[in-house]
C-alpha positions in Angstrom: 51.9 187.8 147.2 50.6 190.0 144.3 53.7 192.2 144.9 55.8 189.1 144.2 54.0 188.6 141.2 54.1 192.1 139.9 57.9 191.8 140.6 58.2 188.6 138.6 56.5 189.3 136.1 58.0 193.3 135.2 61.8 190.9 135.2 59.9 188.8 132.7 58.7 191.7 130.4 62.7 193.0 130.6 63.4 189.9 128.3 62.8 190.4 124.5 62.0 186.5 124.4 60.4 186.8 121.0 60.5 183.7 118.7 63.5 184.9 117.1 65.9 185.3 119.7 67.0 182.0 121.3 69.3 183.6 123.6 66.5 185.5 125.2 64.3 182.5 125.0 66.8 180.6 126.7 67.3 183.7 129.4 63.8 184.0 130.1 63.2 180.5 130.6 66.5 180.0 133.3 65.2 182.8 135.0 61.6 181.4 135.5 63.2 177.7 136.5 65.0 179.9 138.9 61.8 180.2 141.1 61.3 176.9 141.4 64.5 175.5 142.7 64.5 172.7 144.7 61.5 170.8 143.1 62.7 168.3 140.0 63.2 170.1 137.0 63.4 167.8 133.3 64.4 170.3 130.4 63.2 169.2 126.5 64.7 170.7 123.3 63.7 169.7 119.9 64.6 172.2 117.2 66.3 175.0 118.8 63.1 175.3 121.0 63.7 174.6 124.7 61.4 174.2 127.3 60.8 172.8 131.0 58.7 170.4 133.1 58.9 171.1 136.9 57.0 168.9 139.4 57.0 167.6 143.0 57.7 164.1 143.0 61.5 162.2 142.6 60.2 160.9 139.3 58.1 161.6 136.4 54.9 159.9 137.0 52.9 157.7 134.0 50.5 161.1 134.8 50.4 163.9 136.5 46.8 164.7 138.1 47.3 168.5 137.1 49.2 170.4 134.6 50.1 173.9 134.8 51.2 175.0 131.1 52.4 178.4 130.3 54.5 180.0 127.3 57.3 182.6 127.9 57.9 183.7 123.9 55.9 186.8 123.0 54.8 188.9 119.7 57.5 191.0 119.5 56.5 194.6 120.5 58.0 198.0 120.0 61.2 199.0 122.4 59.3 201.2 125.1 57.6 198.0 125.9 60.2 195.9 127.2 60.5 198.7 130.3 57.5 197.2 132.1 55.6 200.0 134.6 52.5 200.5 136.6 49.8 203.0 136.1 47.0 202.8 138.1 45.7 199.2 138.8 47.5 198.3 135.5 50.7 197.0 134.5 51.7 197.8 131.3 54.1 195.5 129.0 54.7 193.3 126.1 53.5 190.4 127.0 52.1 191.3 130.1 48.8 189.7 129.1 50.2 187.2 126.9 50.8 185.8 128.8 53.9 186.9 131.3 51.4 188.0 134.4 49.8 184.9 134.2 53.5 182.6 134.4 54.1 184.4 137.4 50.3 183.1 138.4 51.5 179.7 137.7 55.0 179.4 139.0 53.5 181.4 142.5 50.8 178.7 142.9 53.0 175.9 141.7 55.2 177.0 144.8 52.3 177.6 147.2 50.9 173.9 147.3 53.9 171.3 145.8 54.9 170.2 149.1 51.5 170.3 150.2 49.7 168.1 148.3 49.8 164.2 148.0 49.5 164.4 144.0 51.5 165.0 141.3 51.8 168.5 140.1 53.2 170.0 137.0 54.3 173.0 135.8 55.2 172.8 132.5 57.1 176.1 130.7 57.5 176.1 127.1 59.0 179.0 124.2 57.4 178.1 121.4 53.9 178.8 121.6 53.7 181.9 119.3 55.0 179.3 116.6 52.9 176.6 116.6 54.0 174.7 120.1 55.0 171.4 118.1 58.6 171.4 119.8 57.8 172.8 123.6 54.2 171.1 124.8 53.7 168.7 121.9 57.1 167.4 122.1 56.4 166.9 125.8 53.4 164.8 125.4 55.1 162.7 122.3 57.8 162.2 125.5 55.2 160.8 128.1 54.1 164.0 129.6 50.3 163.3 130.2 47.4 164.9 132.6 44.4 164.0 133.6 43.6 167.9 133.7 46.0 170.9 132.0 45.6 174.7 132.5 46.5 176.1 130.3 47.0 180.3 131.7 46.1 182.4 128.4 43.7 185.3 129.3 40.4 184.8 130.0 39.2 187.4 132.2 37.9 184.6 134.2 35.6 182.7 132.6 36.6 179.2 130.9 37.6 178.0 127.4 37.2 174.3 127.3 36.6 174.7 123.7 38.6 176.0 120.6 38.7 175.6 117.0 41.3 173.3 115.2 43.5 174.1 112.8 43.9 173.3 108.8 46.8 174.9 106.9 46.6 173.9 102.8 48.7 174.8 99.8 45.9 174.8 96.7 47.9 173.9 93.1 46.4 174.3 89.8 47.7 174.4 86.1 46.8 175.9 82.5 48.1 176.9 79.6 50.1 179.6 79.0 49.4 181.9 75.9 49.6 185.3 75.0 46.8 187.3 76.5 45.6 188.9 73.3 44.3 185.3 72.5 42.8 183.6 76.0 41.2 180.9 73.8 44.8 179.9 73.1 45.3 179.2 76.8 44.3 178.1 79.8 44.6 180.7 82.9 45.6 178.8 86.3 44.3 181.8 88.0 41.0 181.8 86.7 40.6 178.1 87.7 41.6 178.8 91.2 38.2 181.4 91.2 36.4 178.3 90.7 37.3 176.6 93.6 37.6 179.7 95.7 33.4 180.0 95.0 33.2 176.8 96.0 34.6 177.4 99.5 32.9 180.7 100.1 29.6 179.2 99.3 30.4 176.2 101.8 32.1 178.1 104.3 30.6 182.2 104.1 32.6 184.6 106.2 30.6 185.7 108.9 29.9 189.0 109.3 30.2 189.0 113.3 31.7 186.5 115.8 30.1 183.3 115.1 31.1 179.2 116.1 31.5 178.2 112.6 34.3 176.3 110.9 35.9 179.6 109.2 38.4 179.7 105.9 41.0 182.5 105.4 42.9 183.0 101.9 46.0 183.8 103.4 48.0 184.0 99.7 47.4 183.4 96.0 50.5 183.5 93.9 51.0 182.3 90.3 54.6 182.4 88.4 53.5 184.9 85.8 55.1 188.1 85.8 54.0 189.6 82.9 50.9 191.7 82.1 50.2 190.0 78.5 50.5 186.7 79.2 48.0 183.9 80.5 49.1 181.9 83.8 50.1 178.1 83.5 50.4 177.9 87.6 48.8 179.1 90.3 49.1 178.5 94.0 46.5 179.6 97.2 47.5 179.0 100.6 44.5 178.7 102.5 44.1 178.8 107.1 41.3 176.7 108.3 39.6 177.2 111.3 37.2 174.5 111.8 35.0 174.0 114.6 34.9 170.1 116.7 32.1 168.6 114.6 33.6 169.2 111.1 37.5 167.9 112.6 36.6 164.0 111.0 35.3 165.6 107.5 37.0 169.0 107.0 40.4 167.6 104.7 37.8 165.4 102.5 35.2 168.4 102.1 37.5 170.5 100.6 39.5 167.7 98.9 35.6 166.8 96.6 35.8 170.9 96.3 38.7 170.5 94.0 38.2 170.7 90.2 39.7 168.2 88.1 43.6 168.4 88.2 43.9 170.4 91.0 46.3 169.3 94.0 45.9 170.0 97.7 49.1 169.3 100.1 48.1 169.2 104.0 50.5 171.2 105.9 49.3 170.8 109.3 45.9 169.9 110.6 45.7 170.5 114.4 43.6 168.8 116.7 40.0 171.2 118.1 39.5 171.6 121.6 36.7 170.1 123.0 36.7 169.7 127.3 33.4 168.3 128.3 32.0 171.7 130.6 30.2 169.0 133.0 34.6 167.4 133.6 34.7 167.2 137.3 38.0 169.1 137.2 36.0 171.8 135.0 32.8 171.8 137.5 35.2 171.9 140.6 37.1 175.2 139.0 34.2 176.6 137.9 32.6 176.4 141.7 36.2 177.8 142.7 36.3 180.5 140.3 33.0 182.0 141.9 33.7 181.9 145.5 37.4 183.2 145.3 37.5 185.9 142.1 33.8 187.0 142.7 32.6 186.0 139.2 30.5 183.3 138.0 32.4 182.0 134.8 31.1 180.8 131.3 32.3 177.9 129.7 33.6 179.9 126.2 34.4 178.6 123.0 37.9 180.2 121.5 38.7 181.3 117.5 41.8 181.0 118.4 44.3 178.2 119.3 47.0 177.7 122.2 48.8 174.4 123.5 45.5 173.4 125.3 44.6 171.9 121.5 47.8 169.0 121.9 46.6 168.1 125.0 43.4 167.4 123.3 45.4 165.3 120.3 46.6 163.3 123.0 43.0 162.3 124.8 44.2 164.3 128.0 41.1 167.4 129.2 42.8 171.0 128.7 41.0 174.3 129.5 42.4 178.2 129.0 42.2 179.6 132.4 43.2 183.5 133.0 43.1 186.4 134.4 41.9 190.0 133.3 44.5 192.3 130.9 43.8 193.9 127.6 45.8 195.4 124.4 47.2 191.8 123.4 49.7 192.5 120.3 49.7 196.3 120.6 51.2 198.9 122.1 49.9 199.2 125.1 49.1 195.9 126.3 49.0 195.4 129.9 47.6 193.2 132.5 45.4 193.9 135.4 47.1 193.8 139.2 44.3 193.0 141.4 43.4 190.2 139.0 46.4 188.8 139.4 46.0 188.0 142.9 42.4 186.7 142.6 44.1 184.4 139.8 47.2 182.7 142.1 44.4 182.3 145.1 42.2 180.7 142.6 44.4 178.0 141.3 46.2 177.7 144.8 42.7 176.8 146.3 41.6 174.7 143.6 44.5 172.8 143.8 44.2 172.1 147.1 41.0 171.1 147.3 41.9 168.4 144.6 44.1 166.9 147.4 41.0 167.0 149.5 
């Protein structure tokens, strides 16, 4: 089986299915429905962004016991890395490890059990994910497409992320008055202002030093309209990426809303559910027991930095965890995924899978 998988997945890398090229998006994802022919296939678009929900009944069910969720866009890499090829126990890509090896997992097991089992399976493939996922998975579930468990197959070397930090995305507004800068008691400097409420922030939220689970705040950009050295700033604007962790998802808007001095404005871009899978879920317990008697590892139950599609499964009230195999080098040039992992990853989910029909 890993051969098939290996074989799959090197066809996959060959596609520069990058967010900004929806013919490859659309290439890659025919050739992945390709593998699955002969089970019911429903195809979603919503803003250019195309994506797929295979399963193994006649019709969609009100919910699917399991979900199977995978992304097929990448980070774009340099041009040596679309020619996929082995060295060693390794198989080197783009997107190998994010996450092409592990659609191959996905489709392979998908295959092994849907006429087996007396549930309903899904496998859901989406191109989107690099971008935020609001028009492949979310768009799904705003459509009816709900679980009572998703895997989601990002890299986890193993081990299980049933938790992961939600998402606040902020554009900060201030104003002054503009004078020239020989004479600052004349005006009013935007910029300046903005330091203010930047010190609040820091001394509310401190960067950590090393990895740490704590709601996080990144000043992605400060701008202002001023484009001249002698003159004091009427404007300014910061854009600000919030990472918060479960607990602070019911406060976080309003805590940095009372942080605002007087006059400033805040506009909500997005604000993206946390992840937060109970580690004692019976589907969780069951893959976790799995997980140690087929790959040879007893996993943890992680907490991610990072997002994925897991966290609109969680907006919608259905359990999601990341579940993966082994790879390294994500985003560079020489990411890659690991073979033998591979294999221990399709037998995983094919025997959890069918034990659920048990």
């Amino acid at each position: 089986m890993v051969h098939d998988i290996v074989a799959l997945t090197k066809k996959l890398i060959s596609i520069r299915s990058t967010p900004d090229n929806a013919k490859a998006l659309e290439e890659i994802l025919n050739l992945a429905l390709a593998e699955v022919k002969g089970y019911r296939i429903e195809r979603f678009e919503r803003g250019g962004a195309k994506s797929a929900l295979v399963y193994n009944t006649k019709q969609r069910p009100k919910k699917f016991k399991v979900i199977l969720n995978g992304h097929l866009d990448i980070i774009p890499g340099k041009d040596h890395q679309y020619k996929p090829y082995v060295k060693g126990s390794k198989l080197y890509g783009v997107g190998a490890m994010d996450m092409k090896a592990s659609v191959a997992c996905l489709i392979a097991a998908f295959k092994a059990v849907a006429h087996t089992v007396d549930y309903p399976i899904g496998l859901q493939l989406v191109t989107d994910e690099e971008i935020g996922g609001f028009n492949g998975t979310k768009y799904q579930i705003e459509k009816g497409v709900k679980a009572d468990f998703v895997i989601v197959g990002e890299n986890t070397e193993f081990d299980i992320e049933n938790k992961a930090k939600g998402i606040v995305w902020a554009k900060i507004s201030s104003r002054g008055k503009a004078a020239h800068g020989a004479y600052p008691w004349k005006g009013d400097n935007a910029v300046s202002n903005m330091l203010v409420f930047l010190n609040r922030v820091e001394k509310k939220y401190p960067s950590p030093k090393k990895e740490k689970w704590v709601t996080t705040v990144n000043l992605a950009n400060i701008k202002t309209n001023n484009t001249a050295f002698n003159k004091i700033p009427d404007s300014c604007e910061l854009w600000l990426d919030v990472r918060y962790v479960p607990e602070d998802g019911a406060r976080i808007v309003s805590d940095l809303k009372k942080m605002l001095p007087k006059g400033f404005v805040m506009e909500v871009l997005a604000k993206e559910p946390a992840l937060s899978t109970d580690e004692n879920d019976q589907y969780v317990q069951l893959l976790m027991g799995v997980i140690k008697r087929v790959a040879g590892k007893k996993p943890r139950a992680l907490s991610a930095n990072g997002s994925s599609d897991a966290r609109h499964f969680a907006g919608a009230g259905c359990p999601a965890v990341e579940f993966g195999p082994s790879g390294g080098g994500m985003g560079s040039d020489n990411e890659w995924a690991d073979i033998p992992s591979l294999e221990k990853y399709f037998q995983t989910l094919k025997t959890f899978l069918l034990q659920l029909g048990e």
